[in-house]
C-alpha positions in Angstrom: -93.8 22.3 10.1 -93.8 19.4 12.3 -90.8 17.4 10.4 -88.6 20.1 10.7 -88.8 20.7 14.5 -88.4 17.0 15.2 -85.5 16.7 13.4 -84.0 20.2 15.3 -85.4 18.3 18.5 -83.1 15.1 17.7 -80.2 17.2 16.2 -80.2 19.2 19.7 -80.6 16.2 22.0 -77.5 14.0 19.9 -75.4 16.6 20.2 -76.3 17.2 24.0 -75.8 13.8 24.4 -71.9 14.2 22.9 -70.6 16.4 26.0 -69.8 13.1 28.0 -66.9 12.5 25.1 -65.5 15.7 26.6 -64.2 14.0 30.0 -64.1 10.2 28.4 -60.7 8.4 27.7 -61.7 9.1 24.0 -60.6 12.5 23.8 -57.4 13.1 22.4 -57.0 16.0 24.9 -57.4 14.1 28.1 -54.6 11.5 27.2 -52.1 13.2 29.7 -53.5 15.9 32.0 -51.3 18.5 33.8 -48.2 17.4 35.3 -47.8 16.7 39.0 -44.2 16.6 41.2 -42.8 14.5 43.6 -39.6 15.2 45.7 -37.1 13.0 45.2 -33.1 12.1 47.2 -31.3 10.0 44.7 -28.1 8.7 46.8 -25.4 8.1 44.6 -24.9 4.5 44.4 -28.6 4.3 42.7 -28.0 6.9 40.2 -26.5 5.4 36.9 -24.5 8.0 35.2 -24.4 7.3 31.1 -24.6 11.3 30.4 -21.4 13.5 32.2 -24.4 16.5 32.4 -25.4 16.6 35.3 -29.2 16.7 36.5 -31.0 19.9 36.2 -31.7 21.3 39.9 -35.2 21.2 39.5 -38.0 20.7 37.2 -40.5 23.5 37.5 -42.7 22.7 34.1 -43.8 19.5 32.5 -46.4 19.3 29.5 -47.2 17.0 26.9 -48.7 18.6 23.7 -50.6 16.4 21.3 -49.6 16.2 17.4 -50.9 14.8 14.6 -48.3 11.4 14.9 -47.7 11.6 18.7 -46.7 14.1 21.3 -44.2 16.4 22.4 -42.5 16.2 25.9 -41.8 19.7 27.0 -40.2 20.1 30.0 -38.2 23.7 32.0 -35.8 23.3 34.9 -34.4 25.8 37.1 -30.1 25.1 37.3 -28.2 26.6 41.0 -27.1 29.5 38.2 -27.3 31.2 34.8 -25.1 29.6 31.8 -26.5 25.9 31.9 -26.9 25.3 28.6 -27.1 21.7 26.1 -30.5 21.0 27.7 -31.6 17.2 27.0 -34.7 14.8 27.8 -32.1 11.3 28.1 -34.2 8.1 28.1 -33.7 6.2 31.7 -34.9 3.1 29.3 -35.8 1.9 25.9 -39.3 1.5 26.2 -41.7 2.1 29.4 -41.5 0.1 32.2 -43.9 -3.1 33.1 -46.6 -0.2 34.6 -46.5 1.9 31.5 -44.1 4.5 32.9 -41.6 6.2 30.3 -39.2 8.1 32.6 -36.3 10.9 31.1 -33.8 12.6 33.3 -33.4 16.1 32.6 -29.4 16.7 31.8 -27.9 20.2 31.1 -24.1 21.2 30.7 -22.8 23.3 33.5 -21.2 26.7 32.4 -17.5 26.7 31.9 -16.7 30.0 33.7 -18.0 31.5 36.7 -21.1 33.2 36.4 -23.8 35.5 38.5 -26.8 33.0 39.9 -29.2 35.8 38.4 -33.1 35.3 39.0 -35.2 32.5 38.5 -36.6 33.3 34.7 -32.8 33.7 34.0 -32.0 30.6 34.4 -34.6 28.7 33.2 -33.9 26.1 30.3 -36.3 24.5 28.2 -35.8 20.7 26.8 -37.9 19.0 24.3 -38.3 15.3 22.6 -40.7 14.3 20.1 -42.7 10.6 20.3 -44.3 9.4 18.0 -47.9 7.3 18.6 -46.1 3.8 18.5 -43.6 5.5 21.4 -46.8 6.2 23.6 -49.3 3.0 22.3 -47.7 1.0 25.9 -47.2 4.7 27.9 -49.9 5.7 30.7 -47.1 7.7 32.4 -44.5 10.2 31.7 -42.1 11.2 34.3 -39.0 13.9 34.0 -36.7 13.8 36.8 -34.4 16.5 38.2 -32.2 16.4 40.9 -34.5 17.5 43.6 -37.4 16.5 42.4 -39.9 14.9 39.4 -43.0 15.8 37.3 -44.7 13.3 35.4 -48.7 13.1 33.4 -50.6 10.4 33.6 -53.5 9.4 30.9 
């Protein structure tokens, strides 16, 4: 009778021991919290223009969502009217930068025709981009700009 409850008594004091893993720099799931956003002017000699799309208005959403392999990059932008389409995540670099941040401009292709501005959830787009764990091994920050603004998660 007594052997049993000591080993309960150390099986319930180990694993009380293992919630401190749940806010440590181990777990997976703290790698990149919730994105934050900054407001941003770009003037137009320091934007460098290799995509014709133009920046998304603003970026409302930012996530990054742990896979097996490395993480997807999800971000939604709101565009001044319905009928952006050809939404993109576009690499500002190759790699991240000397501080760890990987930054991606959020491009989307205007509409050809005229069309009604409509309400924001009409207009939303969604882009996406897949990293693999070599992309992030460097990364402590990701950061999507839009025109007006940027979100970016930090590990």
């Amino acid at each position: 009778m007594r052997a049993p409850f000591l080993a309960m008594l150390t099986a319930a004091l180990l694993l009380g021991a293992c919630s401190t893993v749940r806010e440590s720099r181990i777990n997976p799931f703290n790698w990149f919290g919730g994105s934050t956003e900054e407001r941003v002017a770009l003037a137009p000699d320091e934007a460098q223009v290799v995509d014709a799309r133009p920046l998304v208005e603003q970026v409302t959403e930012m996530a990054v969502e742990k896979l097996p392999g490395g993480a997807i990059v999800r971000a939604t932008g709101l565009p001044p009217r319905q009928g952006f389409w050809m939404a993109e995540l576009v690499a500002e670099t190759d790699g991240p930068t000397e501080d760890g941040t990987l930054a991606f401009t959020f491009r989307v292709a205007p509409p050809t025709g005229t069309t009604r501005s409509g309400t924001e959830p009409s207009r939303e787009v969604t882009a996406g981009l897949f990293l693999t764990t070599q992309d992030l091994a460097q990364v402590r920050t990701i950061l999507v700009r839009g025109a007006r603004n940027q979100r970016s998660a930090r590990r």
